[in-house]
gemmi code that builds the backbone of each chain (N, CA, C; Angstrom):
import gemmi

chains = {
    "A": [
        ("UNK", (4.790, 2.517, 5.426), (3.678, 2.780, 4.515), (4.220, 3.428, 3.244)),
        ("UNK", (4.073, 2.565, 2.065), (4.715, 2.858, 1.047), (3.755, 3.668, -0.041)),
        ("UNK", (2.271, 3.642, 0.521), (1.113, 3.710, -0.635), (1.110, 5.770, -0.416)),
        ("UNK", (0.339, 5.293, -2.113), (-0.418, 6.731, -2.018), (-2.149, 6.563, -2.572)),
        ("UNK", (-2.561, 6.796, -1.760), (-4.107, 6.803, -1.740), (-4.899, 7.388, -2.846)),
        ("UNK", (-5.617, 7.358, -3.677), (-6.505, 8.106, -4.414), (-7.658, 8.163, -4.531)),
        ("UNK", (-9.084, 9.084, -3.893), (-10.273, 8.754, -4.451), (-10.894, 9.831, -5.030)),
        ("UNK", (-12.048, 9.650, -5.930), (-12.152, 8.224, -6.129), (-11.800, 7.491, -7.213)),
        ("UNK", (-12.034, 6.246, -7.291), (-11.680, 5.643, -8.102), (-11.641, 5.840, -9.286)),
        ("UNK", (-13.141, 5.631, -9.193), (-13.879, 6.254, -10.615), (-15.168, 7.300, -10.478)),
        ("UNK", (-15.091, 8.450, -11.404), (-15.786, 9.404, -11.220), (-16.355, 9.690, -12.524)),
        ("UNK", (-17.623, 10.141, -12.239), (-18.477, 10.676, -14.056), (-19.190, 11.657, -13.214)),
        ("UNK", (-18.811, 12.678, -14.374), (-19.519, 14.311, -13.948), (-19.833, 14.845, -15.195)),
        ("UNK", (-20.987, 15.896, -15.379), (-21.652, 16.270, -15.897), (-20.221, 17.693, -16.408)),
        ("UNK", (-20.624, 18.258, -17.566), (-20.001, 19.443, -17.856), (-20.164, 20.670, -16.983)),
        ("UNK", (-21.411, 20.873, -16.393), (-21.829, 21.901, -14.786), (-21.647, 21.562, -13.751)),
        ("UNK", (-20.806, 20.543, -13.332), (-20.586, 19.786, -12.169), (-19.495, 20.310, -11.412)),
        ("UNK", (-19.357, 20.544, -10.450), (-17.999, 21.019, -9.331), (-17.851, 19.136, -8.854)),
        ("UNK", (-16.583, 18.909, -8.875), (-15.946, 17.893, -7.743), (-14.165, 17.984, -7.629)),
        ("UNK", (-14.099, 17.174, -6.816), (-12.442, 17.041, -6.600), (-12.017, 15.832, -6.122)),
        ("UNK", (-11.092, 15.380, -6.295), (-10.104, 14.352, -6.429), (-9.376, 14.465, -5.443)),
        ("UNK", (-8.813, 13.520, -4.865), (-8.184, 13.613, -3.725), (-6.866, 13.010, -3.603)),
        ("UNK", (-6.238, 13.460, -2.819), (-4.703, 11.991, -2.635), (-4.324, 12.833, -0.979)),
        ("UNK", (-3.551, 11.145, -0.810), (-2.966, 11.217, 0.601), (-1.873, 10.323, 0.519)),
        ("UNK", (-0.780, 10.685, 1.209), (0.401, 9.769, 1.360), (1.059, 9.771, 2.620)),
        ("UNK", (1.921, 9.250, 2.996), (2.291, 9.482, 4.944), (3.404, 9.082, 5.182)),
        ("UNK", (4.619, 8.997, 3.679), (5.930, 8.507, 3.439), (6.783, 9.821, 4.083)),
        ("UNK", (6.248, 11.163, 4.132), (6.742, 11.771, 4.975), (7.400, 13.062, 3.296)),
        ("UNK", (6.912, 12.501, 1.994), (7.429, 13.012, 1.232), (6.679, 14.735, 1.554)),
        ("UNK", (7.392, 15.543, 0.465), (7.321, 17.078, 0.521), (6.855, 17.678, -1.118)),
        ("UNK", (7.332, 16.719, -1.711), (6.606, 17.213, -3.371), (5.646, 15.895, -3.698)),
        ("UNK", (4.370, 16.680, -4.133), (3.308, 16.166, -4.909), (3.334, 16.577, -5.844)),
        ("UNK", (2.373, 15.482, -6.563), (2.267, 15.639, -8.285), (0.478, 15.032, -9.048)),
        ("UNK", (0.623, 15.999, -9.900), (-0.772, 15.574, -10.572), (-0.362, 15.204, -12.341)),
        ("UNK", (-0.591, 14.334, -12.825), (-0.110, 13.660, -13.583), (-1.621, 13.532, -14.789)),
        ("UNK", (-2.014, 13.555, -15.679), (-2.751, 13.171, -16.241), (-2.669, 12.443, -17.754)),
        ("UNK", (-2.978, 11.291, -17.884), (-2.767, 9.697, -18.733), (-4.545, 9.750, -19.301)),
        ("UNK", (-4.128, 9.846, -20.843), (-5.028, 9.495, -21.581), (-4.832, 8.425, -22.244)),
        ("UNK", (-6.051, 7.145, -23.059), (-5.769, 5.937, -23.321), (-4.771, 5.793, -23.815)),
        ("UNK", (-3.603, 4.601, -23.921), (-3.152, 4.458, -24.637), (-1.770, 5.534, -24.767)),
        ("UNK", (-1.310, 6.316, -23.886), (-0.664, 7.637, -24.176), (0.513, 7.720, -22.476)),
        ("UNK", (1.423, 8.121, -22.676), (1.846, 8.413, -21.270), (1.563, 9.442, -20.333)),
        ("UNK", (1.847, 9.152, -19.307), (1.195, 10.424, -18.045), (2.034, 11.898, -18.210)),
        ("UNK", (1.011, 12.730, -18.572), (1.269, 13.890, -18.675), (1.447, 15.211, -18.032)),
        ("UNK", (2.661, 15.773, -17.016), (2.897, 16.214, -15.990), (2.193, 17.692, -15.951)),
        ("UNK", (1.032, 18.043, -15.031), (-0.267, 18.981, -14.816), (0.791, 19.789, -14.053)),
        ("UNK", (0.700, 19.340, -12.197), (1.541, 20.258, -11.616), (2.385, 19.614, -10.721)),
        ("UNK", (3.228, 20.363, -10.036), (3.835, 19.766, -8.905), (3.775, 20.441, -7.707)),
        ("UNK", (3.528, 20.490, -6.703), (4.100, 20.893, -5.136), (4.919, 20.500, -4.399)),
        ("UNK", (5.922, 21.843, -4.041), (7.161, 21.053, -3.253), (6.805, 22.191, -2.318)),
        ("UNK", (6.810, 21.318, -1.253), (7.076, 21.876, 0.622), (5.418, 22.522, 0.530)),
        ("UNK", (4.294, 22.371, 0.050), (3.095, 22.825, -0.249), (2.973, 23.665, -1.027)),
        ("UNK", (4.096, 24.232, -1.687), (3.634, 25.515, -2.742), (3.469, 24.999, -4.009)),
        ("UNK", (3.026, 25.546, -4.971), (2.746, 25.345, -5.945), (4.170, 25.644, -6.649)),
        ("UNK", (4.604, 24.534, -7.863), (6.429, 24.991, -7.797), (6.320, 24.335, -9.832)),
        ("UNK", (5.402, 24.067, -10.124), (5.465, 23.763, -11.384), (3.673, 23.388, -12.096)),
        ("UNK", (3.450, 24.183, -12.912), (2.088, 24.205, -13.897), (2.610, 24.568, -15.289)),
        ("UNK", (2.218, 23.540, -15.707), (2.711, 22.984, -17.119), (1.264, 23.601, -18.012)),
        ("UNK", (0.748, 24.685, -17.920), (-0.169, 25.377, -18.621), (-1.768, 24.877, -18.747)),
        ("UNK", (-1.622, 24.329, -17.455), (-3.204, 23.240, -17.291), (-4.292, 24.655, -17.317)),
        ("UNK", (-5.641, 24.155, -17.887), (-6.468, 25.479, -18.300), (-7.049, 25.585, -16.280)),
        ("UNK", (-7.671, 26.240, -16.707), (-7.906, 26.666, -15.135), (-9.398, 26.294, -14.687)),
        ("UNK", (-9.400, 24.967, -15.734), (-10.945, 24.281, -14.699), (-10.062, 23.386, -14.241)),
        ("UNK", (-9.121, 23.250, -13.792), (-8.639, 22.448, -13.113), (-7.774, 23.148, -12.153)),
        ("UNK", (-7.893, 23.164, -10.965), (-7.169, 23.674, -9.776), (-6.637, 23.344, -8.440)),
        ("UNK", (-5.502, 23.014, -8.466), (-4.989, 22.411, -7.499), (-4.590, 22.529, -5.926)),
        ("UNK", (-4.684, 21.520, -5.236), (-4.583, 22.386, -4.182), (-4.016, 21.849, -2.765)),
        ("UNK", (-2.837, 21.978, -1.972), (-2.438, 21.112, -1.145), (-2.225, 22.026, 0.485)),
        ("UNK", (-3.532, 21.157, 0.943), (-3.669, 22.214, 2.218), (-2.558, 21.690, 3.297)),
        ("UNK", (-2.037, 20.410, 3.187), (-0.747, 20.302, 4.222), (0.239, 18.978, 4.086)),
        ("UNK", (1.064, 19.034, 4.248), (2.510, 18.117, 3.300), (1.779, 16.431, 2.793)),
        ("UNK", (0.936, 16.019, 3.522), (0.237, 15.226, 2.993), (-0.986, 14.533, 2.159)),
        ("UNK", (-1.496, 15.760, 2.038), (-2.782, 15.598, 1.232), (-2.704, 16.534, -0.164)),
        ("UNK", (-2.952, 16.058, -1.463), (-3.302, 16.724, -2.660), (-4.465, 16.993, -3.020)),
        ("UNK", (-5.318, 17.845, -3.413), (-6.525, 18.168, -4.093), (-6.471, 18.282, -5.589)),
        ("UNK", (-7.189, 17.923, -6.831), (-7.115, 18.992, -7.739), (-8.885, 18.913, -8.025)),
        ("UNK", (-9.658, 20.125, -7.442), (-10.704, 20.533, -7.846), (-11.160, 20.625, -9.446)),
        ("UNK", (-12.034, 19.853, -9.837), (-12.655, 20.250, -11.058), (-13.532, 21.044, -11.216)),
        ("UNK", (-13.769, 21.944, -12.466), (-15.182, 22.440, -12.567), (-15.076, 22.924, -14.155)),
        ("UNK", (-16.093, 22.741, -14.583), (-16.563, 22.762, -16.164), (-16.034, 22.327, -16.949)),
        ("UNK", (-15.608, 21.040, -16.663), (-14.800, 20.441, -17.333), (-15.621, 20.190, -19.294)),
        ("UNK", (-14.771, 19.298, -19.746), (-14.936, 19.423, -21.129), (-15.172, 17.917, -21.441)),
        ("UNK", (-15.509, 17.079, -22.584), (-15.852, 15.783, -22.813), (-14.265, 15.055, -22.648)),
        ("UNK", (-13.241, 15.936, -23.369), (-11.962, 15.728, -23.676), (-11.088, 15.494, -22.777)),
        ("UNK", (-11.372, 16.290, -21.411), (-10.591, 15.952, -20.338), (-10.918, 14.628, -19.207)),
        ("UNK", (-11.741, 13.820, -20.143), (-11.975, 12.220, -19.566), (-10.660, 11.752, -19.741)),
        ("UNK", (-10.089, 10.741, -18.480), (-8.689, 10.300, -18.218), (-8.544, 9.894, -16.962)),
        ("UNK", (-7.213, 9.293, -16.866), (-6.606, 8.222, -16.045), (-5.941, 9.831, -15.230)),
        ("UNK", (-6.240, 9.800, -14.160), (-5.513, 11.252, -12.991), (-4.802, 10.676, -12.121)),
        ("UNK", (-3.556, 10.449, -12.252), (-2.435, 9.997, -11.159), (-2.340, 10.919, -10.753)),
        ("UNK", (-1.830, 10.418, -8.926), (-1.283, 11.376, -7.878), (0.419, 11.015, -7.839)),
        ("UNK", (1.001, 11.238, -7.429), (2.251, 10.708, -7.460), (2.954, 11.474, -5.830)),
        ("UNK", (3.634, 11.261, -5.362), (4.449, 11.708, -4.140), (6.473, 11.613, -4.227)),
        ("UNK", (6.919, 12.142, -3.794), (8.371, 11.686, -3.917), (9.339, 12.877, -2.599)),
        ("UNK", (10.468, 12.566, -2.526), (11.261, 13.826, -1.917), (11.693, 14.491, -2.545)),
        ("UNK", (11.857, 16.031, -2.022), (12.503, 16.642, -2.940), (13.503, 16.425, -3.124)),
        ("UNK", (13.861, 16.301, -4.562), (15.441, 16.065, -4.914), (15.562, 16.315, -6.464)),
        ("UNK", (17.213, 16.075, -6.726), (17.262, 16.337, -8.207), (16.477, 14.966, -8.479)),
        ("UNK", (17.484, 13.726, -8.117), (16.261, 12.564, -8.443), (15.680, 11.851, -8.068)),
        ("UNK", (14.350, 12.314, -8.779), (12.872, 12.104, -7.709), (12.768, 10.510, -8.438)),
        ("UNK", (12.171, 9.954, -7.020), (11.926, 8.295, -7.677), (10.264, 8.715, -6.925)),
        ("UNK", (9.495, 8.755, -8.304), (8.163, 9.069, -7.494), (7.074, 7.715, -7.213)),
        ("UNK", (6.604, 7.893, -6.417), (5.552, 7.104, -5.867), (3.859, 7.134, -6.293)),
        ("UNK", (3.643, 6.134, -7.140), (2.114, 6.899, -7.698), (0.930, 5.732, -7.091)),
        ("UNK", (-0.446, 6.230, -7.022), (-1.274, 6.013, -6.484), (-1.935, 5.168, -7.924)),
        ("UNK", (-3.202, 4.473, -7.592), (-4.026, 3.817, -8.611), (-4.621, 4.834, -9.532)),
        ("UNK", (-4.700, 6.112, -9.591), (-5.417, 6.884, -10.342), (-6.863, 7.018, -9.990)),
        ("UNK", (-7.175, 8.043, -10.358), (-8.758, 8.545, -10.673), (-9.169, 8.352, -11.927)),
        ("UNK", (-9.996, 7.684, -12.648), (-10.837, 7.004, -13.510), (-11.763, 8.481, -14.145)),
        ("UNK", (-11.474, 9.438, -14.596), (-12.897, 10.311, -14.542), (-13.144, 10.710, -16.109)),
        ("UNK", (-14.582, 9.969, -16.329), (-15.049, 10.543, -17.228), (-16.166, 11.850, -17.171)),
        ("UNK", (-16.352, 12.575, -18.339), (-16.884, 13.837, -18.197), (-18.190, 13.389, -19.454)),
        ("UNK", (-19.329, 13.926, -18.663), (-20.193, 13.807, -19.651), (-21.138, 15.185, -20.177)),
    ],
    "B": [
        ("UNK", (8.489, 21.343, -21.552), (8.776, 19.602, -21.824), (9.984, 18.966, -22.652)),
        ("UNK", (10.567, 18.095, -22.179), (12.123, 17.843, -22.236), (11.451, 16.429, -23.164)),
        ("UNK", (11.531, 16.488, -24.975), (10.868, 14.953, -25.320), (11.939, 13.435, -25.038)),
        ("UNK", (10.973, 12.374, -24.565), (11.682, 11.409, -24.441), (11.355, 10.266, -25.082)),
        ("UNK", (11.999, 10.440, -26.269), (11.335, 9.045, -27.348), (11.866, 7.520, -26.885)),
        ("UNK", (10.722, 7.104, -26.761), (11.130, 5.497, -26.840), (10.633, 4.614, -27.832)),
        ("UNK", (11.731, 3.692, -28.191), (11.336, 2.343, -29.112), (11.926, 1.288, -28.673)),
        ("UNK", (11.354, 0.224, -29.339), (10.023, 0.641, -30.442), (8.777, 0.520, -29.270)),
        ("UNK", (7.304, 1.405, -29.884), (6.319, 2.178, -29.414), (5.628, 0.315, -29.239)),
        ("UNK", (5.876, -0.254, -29.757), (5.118, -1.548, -29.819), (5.970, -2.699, -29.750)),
        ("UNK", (5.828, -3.890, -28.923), (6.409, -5.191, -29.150), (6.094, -6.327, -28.393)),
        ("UNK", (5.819, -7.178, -29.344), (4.630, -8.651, -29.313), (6.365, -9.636, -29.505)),
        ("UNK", (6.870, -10.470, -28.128), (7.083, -11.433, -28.160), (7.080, -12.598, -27.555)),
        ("UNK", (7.660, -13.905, -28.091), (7.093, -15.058, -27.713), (8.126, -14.976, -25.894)),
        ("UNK", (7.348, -15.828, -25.051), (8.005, -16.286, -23.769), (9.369, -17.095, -23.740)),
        ("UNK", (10.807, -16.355, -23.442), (11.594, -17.033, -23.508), (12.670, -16.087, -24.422)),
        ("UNK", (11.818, -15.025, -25.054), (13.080, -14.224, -26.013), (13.358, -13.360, -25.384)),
        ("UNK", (14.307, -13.103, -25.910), (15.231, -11.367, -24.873), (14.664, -10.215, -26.106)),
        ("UNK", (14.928, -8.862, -25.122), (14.460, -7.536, -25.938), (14.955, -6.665, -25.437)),
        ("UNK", (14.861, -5.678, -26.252), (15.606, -4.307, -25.469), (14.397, -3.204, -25.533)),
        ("UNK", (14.581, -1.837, -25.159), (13.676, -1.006, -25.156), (15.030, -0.016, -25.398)),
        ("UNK", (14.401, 1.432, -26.020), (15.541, 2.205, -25.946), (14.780, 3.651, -25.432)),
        ("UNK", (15.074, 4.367, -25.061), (15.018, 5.772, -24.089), (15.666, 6.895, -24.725)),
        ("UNK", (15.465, 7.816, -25.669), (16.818, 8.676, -26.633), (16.097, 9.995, -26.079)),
        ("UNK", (16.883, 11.139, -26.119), (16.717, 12.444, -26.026), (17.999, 13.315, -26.502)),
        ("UNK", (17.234, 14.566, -27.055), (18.669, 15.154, -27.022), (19.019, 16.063, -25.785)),
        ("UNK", (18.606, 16.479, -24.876), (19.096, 16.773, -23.401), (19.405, 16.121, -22.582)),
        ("UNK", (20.295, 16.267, -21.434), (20.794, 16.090, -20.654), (19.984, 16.144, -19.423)),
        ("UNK", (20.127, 14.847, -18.373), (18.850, 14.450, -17.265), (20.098, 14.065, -16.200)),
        ("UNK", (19.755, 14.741, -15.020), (20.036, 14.710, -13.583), (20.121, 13.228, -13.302)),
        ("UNK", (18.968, 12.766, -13.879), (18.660, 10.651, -13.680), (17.182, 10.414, -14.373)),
        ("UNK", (17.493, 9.567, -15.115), (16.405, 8.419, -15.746), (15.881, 7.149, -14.730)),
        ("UNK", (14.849, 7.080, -14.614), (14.203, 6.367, -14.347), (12.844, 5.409, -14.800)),
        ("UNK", (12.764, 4.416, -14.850), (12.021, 2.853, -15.755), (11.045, 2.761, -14.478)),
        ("UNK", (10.169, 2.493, -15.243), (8.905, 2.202, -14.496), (8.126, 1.241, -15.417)),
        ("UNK", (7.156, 0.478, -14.503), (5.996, -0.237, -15.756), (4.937, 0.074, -14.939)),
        ("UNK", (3.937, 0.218, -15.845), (2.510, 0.236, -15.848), (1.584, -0.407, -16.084)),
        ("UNK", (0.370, -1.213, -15.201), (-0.055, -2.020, -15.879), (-1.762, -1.894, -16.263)),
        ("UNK", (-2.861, -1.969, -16.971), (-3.942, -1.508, -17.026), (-4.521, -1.430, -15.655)),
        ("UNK", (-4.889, 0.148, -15.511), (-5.919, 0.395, -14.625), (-5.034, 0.733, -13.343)),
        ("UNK", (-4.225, 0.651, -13.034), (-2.589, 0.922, -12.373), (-1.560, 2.455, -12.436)),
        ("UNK", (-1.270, 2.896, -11.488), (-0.539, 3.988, -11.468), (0.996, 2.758, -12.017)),
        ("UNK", (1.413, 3.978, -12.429), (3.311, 3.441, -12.775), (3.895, 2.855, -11.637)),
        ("UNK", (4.550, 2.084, -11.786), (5.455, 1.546, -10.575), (7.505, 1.290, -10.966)),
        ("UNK", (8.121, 2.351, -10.106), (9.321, 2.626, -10.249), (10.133, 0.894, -9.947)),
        ("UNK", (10.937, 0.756, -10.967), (11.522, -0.213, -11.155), (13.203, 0.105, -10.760)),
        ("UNK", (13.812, 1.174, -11.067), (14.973, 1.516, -11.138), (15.431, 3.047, -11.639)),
        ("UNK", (16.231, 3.780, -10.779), (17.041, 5.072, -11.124), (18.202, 4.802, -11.642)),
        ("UNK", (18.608, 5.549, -12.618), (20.003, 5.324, -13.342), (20.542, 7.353, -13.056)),
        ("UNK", (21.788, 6.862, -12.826), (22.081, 8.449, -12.245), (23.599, 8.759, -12.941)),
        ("UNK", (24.298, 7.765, -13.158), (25.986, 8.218, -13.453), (26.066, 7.872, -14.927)),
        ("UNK", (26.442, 8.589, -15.644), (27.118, 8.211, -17.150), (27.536, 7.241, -17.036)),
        ("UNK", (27.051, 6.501, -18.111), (27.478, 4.911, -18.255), (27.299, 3.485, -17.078)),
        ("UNK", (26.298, 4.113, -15.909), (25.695, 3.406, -15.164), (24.789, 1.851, -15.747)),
        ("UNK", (25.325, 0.256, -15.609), (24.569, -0.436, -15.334), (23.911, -0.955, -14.034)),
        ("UNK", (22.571, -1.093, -13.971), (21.724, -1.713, -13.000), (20.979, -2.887, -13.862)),
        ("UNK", (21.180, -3.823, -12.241), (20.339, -5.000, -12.933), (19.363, -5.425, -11.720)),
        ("UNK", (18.336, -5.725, -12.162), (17.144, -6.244, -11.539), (16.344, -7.120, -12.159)),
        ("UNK", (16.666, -8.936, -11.696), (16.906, -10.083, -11.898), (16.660, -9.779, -13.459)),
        ("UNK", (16.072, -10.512, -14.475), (16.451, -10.510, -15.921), (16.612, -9.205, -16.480)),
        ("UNK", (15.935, -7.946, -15.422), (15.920, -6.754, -16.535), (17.690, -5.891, -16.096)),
        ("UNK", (18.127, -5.450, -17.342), (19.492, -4.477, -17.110), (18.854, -3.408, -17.787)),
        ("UNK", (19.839, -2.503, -16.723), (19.070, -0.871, -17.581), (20.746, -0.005, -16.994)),
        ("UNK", (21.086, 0.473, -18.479), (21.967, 1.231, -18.946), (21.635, 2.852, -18.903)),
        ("UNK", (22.205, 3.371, -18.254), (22.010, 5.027, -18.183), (23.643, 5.640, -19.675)),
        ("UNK", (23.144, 6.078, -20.238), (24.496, 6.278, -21.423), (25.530, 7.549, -20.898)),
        ("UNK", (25.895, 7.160, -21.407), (27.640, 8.136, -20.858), (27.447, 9.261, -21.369)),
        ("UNK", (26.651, 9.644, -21.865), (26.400, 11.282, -22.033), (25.309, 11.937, -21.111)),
        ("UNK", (24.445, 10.964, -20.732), (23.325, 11.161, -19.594), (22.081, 11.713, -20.557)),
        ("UNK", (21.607, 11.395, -21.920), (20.655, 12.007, -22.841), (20.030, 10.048, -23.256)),
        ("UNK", (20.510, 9.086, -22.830), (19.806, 8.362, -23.017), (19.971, 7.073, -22.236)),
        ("UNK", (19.036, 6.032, -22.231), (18.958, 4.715, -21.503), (18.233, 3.211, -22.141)),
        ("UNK", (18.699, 2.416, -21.897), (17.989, 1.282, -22.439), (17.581, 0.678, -21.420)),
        ("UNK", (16.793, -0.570, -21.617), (16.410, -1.744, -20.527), (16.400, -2.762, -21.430)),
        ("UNK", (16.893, -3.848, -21.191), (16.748, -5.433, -21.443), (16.727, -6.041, -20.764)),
        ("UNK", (15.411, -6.835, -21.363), (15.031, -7.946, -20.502), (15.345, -9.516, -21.429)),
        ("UNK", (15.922, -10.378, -20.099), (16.292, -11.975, -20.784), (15.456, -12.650, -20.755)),
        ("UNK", (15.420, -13.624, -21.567), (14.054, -14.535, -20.927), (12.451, -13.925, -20.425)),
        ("UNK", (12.094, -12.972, -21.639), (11.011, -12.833, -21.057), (10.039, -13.625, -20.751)),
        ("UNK", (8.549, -13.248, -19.754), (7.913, -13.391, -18.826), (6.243, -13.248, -19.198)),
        ("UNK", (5.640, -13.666, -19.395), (4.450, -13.412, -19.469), (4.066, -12.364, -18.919)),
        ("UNK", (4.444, -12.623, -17.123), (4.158, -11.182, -16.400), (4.641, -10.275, -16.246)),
        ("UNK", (5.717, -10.411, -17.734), (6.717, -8.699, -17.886), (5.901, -8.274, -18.764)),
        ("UNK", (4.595, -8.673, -19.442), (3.577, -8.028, -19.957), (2.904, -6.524, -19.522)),
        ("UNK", (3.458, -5.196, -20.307), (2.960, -4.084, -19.245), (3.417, -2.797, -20.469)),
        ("UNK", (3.166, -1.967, -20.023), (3.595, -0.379, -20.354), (5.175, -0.234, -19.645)),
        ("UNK", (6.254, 0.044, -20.399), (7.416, 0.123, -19.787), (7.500, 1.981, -20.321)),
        ("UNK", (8.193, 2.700, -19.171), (7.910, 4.128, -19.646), (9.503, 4.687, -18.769)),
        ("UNK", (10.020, 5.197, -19.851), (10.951, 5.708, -18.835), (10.716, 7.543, -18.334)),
        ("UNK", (11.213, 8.146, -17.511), (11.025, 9.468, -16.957), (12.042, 9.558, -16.549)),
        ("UNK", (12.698, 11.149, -16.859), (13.962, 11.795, -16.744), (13.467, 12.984, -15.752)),
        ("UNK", (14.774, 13.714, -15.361), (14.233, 14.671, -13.925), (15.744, 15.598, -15.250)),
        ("UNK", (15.133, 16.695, -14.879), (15.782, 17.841, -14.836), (15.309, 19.040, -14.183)),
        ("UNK", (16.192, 18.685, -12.868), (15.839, 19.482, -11.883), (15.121, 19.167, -10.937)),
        ("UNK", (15.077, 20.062, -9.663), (14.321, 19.092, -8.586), (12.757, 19.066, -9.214)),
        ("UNK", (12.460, 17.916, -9.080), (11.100, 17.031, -9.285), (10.255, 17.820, -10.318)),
        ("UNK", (11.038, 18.022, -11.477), (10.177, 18.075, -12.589), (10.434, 16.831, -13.654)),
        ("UNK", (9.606, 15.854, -13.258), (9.563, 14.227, -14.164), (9.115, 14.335, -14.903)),
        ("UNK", (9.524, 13.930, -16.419), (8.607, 13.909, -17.730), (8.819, 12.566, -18.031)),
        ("UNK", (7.670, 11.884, -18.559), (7.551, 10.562, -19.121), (7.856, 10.894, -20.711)),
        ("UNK", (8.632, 9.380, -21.263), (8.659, 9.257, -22.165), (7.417, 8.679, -23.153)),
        ("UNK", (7.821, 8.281, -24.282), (6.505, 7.995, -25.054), (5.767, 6.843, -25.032)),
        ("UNK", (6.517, 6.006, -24.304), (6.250, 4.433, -23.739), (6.212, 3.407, -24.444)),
        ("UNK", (6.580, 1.980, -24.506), (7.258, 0.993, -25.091), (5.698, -0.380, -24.316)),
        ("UNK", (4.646, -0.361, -25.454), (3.966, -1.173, -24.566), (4.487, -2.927, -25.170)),
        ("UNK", (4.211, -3.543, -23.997), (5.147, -4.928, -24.384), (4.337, -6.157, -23.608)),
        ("UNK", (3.870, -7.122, -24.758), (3.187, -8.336, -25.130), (4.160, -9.312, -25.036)),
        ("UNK", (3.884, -10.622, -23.807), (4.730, -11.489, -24.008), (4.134, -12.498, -24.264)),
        ("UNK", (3.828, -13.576, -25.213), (3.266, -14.277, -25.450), (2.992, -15.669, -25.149)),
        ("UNK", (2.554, -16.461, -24.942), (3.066, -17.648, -23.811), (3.411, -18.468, -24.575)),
    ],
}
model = gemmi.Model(1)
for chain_id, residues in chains.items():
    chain = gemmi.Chain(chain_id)
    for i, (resn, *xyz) in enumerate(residues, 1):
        res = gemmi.Residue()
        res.name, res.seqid = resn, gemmi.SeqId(i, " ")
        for name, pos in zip(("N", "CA", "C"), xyz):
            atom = gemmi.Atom()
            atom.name, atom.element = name, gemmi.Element(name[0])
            atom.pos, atom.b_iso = gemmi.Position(*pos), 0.0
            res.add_atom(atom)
        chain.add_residue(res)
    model.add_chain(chain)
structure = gemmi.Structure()
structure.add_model(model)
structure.setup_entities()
């Protein structure tokens, strides 16, 4: 099993809205990743988890919060989000290593209204 | 963030011509890695380049890791209609911190 899962697909939430995003993978990897791709633009590295801890946040504001309750599953919870943070949300998976060949999922679709 | 410019940012050609893409930085990367992307699609890893002055080839595409380890190319022969995509390369410095470059989107025309 080579995949990494993402739902949902596509998501539209209100600016007062709580939801979360999900990923799952079962390659047996140990670092996750949250990635976020606006149109037209390349994927822009949010955070990473290696062995479940939190091991890299690239200064993401804190309506966005991440969260990985066990070596296979990623969360990143939204809440109050902004019009601006509509975007393409890759999950990505890989081993830890110096070089990571990562594994990414179809993305989350989420616009904010 | 470690920047990873690629060119050119745009390129429209006909089916049957060769092209290159180029990958430049001024730091130094553990390993580069090429991926394409295609609308509506997470990235999909094509190839790691890891040793100074490393070629890899994967059928028409070659991808050069440079002998200083700060940059990489890919060429493709004979392009493909369905080499139509977002080509993006990502460098690691350090365990699993990947940064994408600025991405090379590429039109092949039939």
């Amino acid at each position: 099993d080579t995949e990494v899962t993402q739902t949902p697909k596509h998501l539209v939430m209100g600016m007062t809205n709580k939801k979360s995003l999900k990923c799952e993978q079962h390659m047996g990897h140990r670092a996750m990743y949250w990635y976020k791709q606006k149109a037209k633009k390349p994927p822009e590295l949010m955070f990473v988890y290696s062995y479940e801890k939190l091991s890299i946040n690239e200064s993401v504001p804190s309506r966005f919060s991440p969260e990985c309750p066990n070596s296979s599953l990623l969360n990143l919870h939204l809440h109050a989000l902004q019009p601006e943070d509509s975007a393409l949300y890759l999950c990505a998976s890989s081993q830890v290593t110096l070089n990571t060949e990562a594994f990414f999922g179809q993305g989350t679709r989420l616009t904010v209204v | 963030t470690q920047l990873l410019e690629q060119s050119p940012q745009f390129l429209s050609i006909q089916e049957g011509e060769n092209l290159t893409v180029y990958c430049n930085s001024s730091s130094v990367f553990s390993s580069l890695q090429w991926y394409r992307q295609e609308p509506g699609e997470g990235p999909v890893l094509l190839v790691t380049v890891v040793t100074g002055g490393e070629v890899k080839k994967l059928k028409r595409l070659t991808f050069q890791f440079g002998d200083a380890r700060k940059d990489s190319s890919l060429h493709i022969t004979a392009a493909q209609t369905g080499d139509t995509g977002l080509y993006l390369c990502a460098g690691n410095q350090g365990a699993n911190n990947l940064f994408f470059g600025t991405g090379t989107r590429l039109t092949v025309i039939p």
